[in-house]
N, C-alpha and C positions, 0 to 999 in steps of 0.2 A: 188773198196772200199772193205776193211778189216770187218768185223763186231767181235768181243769179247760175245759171249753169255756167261751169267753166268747162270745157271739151278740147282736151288738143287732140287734130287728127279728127277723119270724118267718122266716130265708130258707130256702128251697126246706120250709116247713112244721115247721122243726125235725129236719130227717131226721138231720143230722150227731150232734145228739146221743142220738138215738133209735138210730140203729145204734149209737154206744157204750155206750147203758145194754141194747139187748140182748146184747149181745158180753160183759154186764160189765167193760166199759172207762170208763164213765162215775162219775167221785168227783164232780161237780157241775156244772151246767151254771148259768152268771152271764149275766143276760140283763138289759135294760133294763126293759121293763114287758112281761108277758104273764097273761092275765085269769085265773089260775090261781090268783095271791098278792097279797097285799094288796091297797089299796085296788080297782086295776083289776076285782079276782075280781065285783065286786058288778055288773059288765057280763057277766058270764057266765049272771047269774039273771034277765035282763032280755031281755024278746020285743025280737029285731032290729029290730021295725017301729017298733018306741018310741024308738030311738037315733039317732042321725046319722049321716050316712056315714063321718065318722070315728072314730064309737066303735064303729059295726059293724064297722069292719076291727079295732080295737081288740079286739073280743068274739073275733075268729079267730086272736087271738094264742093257740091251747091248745098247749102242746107233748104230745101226746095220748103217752100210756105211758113215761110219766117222771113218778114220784111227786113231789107236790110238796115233799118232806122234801127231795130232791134239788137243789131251784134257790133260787137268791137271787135276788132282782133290786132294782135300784137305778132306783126309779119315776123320781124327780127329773130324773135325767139323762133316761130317754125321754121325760117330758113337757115339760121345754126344750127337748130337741128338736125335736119335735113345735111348740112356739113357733116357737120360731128359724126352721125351717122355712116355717112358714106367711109368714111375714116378708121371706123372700127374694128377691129382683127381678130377679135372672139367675144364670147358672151361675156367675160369679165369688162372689156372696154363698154360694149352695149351698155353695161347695166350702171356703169357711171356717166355714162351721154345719156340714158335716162332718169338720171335721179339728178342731174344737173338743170335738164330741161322742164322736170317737173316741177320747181324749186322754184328755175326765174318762172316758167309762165305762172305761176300762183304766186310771185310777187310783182308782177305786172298786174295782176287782177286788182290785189288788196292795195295798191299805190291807184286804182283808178278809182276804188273805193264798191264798197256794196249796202254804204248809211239806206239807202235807199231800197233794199228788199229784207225782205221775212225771211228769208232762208237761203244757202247756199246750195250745191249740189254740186258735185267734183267727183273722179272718177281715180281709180286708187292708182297709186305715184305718183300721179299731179295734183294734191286735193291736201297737204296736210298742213302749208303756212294759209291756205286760204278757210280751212277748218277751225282753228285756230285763231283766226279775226273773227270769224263767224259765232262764235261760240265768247270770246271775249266783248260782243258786242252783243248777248244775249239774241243772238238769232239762232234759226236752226241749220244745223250744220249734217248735210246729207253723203252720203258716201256710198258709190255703188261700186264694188268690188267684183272685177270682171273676171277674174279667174282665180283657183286656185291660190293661196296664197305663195308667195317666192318661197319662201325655205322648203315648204310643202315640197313645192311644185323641183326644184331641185334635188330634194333625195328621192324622188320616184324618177327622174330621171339619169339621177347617176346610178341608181339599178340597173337601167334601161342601157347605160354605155357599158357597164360590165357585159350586160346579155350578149350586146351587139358589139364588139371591139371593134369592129371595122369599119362601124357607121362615124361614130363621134368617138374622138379622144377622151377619156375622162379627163374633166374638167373640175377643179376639186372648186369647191364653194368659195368663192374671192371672201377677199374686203369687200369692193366694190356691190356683191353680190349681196354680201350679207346688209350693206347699208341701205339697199333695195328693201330690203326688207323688214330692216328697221324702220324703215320708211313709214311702210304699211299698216306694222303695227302700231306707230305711233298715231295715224292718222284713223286708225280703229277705237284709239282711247278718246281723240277730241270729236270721235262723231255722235252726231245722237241718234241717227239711224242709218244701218247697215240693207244695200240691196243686193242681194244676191242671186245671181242666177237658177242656181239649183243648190240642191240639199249638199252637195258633194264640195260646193264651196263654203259653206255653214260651216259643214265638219272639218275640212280643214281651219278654219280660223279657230274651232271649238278644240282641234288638238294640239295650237299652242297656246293655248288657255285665252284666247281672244274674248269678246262682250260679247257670246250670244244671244244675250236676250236681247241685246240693239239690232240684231239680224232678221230680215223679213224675205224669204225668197219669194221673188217674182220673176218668172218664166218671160224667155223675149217671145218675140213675135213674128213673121217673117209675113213676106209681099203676099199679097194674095197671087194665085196662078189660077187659070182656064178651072172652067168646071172639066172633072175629072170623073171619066164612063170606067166603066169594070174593065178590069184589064184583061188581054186576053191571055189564055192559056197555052203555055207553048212547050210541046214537048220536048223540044232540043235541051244540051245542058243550062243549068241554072247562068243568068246573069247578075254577077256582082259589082256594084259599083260602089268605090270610096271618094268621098269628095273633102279634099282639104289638101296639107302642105304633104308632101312623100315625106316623112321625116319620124323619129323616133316618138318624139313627145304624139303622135297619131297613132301608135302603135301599129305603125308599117310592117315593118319586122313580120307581126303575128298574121297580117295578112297575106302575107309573102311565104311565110311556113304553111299557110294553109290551105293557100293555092298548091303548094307542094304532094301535100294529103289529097285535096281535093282529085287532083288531075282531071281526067276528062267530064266530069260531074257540071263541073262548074267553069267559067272564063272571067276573069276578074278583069276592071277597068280602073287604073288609078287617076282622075282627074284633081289637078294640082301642079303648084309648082316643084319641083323634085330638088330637095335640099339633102342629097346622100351622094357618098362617091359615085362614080360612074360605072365603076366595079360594081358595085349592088345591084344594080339596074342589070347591069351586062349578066349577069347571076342568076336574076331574076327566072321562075318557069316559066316553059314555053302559053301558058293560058293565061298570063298577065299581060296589059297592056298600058305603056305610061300615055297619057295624053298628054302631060304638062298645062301648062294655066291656057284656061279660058276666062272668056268676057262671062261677069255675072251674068250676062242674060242666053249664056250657052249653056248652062248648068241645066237647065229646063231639058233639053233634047236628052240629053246621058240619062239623066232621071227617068224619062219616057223609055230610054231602052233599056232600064237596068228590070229585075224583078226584085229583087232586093238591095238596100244598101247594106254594107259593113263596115263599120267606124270602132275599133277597139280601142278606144284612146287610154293616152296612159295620164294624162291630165289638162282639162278645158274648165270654164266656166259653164256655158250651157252652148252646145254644137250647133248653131243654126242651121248647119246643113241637114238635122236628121229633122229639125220642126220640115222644112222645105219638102223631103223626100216624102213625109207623111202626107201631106198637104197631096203629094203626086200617085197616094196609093201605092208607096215602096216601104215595106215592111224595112224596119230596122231591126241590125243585129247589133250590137253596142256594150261597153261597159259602163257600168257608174260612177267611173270616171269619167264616160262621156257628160253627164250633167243633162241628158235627156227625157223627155218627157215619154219618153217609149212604156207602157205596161208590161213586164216580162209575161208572155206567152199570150197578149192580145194584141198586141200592134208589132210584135217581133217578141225578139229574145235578149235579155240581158243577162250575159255571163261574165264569170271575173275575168276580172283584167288578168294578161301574163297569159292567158289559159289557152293554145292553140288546141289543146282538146274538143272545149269547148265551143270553141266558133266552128270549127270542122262537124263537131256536132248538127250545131243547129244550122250549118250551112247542108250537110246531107241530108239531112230531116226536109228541108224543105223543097230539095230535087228532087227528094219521094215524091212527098204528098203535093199534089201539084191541090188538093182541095184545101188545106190547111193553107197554103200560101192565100189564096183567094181570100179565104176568111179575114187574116191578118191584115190584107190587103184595105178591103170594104172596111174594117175596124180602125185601119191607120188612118183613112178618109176622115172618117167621124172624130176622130180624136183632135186630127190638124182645124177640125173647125174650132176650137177652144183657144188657139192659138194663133190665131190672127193678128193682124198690127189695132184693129176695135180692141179684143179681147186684151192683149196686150197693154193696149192707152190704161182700160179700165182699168186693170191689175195694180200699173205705175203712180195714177192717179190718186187711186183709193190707196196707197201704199202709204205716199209722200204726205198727200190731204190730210189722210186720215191720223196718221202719226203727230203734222205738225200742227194741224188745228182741230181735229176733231170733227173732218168732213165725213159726208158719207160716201161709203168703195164703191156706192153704186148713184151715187151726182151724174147727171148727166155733164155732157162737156160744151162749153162755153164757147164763142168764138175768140181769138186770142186777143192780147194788149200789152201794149209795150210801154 
């Protein structure tokens, strides 16, 4: 079996089609711009310090062991994106520069044609004219839905601007917003199978009556890190550390309330970019610390200093940062919104969303009991081994195989062909 992934933008580093070109499942992966082909490749031979911020993120578009004989890409489209983008003045514009760009580059794709594979795979807003040749041309038409669905994902966050008036304007549900969304569900009726990050993405598609029985969640994976020794035990206050965007949909807010409770118990670290007025910040308790963005490969240190993470989110697909943190022996506190693989009360604590009770809870709990942290800790270790980018391949593999031809989840994997 052939598979055609079309990807715009580098997500999760290209992993999806890198486990199918090592599986030899990958006939071609169709991407927007990545510095590999054409014009872009000429930022690949160029010192990062030379470029701008956003051609260096540009230079990290490599889909790393996937020959370039292997990919197309249609520049045009990522770089009016990329325009349009920059262009933008709220989420209502966003959400039409992305249902715009999702549109052409999956009619770029189906104009170059896909006679030639068994199956498609596309990734939800960019996926539903290319779903739709796929499926008219009796192939199989694959859909991996990265978050939350939009309406979903939109009324738990205009909860989130009432809570926070100061953070975000409420922003009432556009057109624009809602044909996002239309989008999505359309491209849920022409798939024949749905991947999902975690159960919490299921359920949102299952509560606008979406095809769950097309739905198969498969947990991502994340980089392997250093073998990881017992941590040590350290009597000073608790360290907490949050890794993602400072912003409402992360559920900052409840982190910031609970440094509040907390006080000297605990020192909180928000590493991220900070997408909130400067007044929040400025507000912010004296035991919070903003880092702002780091390089991926600085995440690793904060993780080493933290004792636990705390991630409240108020809606994700599945949090790579908590698989990572596990992997580093840091207990996660998290909601099910986060889309995590955390077991409440063996690898951390999962409390509801909204709840600053709750995280003050089990964030006190764990400044006590410094032997209970330990446990959770050595248990988060063992868990993160299940969730590796191997474990991961397996999961995708056996998901996709198994679905469209009746492989087995446990095939070993092949070397790739194009």
């Amino acid at each position: 079996m052939k598979i055609a992934v079309a990807q715009m933008g580098a997500r999760r580093h290209y992993a999806v089609p890198r486990i199918l070109y090592s599986a030899g499942l990958l006939g071609r992966l169709f991407t927007d711009i990545c510095a590999v082909k054409g014009w872009p490749a000429i930022f690949g031979v160029v010192p990062p310090a030379a470029l701008p911020a956003s051609l260096r993120r540009l230079r990290e578009r490599v889909p790393t062991g996937i020959p370039v004989r292997c990919i197309t890409t249609f520049d045009w489209v990522g770089l009016q994106y990329a325009v349009r983008r920059s262009r933008t003045r709220n989420n209502s514009d966003l959400a039409a520069v992305n249902v715009w760009a999702g549109a052409a580059f999956c009619r770029c794709v189906v104009r170059h044609g896909i006679e030639d594979f068994d199956a498609a795979y596309a990734f939800n807003g960019a996926a539903l004219e290319l779903l739709v040749e796929a499926r008219r041309r009796g192939k199989g038409a694959i859909l991996e839905q990265t978050n939350v669905p939009r309406s979903v994902e939109e009324e738990l966050l205009q909860r989130e601007r009432e809570r926070f008036p100061d953070w975000e304007s409420v922003d009432p549900f556009s057109w624009n917003a809602q044909a996002f969304a239309q989008r999505e569900a359309d491209e849920w009726e022409q798939a024949s199978l749905i991947l999902c990050g975690s159960k919490f993405v299921v359920d949102g598609i299952s509560r606008l009556g979406g095809p769950v029985d097309r739905c198969v969640v498969v947990p991502y994976g994340f980089l392997p890190v250093a073998e990881v020794g017992p941590r040590p035990s350290r009597a000073r206050e608790l360290r907490v550390v949050t890794v993602g965007a400072v912003a409402l949909r992360k559920g900052t807010g409840y982190v910031l309330d609970a440094a509040r409770a907390l006080g000297s118990a605990a020192v909180f670290r928000l590493v991220g970019p900070v997408t909130v007025p400067s007044t929040v910040v400025a507000g912010a308790p004296p035991n919070v610390e903003f880092v702002g963005v780091v390089p991926r490969s600085a995440v690793a240190s904060h993780l080493s200093w933290a004792d636990v993470m705390l991630l409240p989110s108020v809606c994700e697909g599945s949090a790579v940062a908590t698989y990572e943190a596990l992997a580093h022996g840091v207990p996660v506190v998290c909601t099910p919104n986060t889309g995590s693989v955390v077991q409440d009360g063996v690898e951390g604590f999962v409390v509801p969303c909204g709840s600053v009770e709750a995280i003050v809870e089990a964030i006190a709990r764990l400044a006590r009991d410094r032997e209970l942290l330990a446990w959770l800790s050595s248990n988060a270790v063992r868990r993160a081994g299940d969730y590796d980018l191997d474990h991961y391949a397996a999961r995708l593999v056996g998901a996709v195989a198994g679905r469209q031809s009746g492989a087995s989840a446990t095939a070993p994997l092949r070397s790739g062909f194009c």
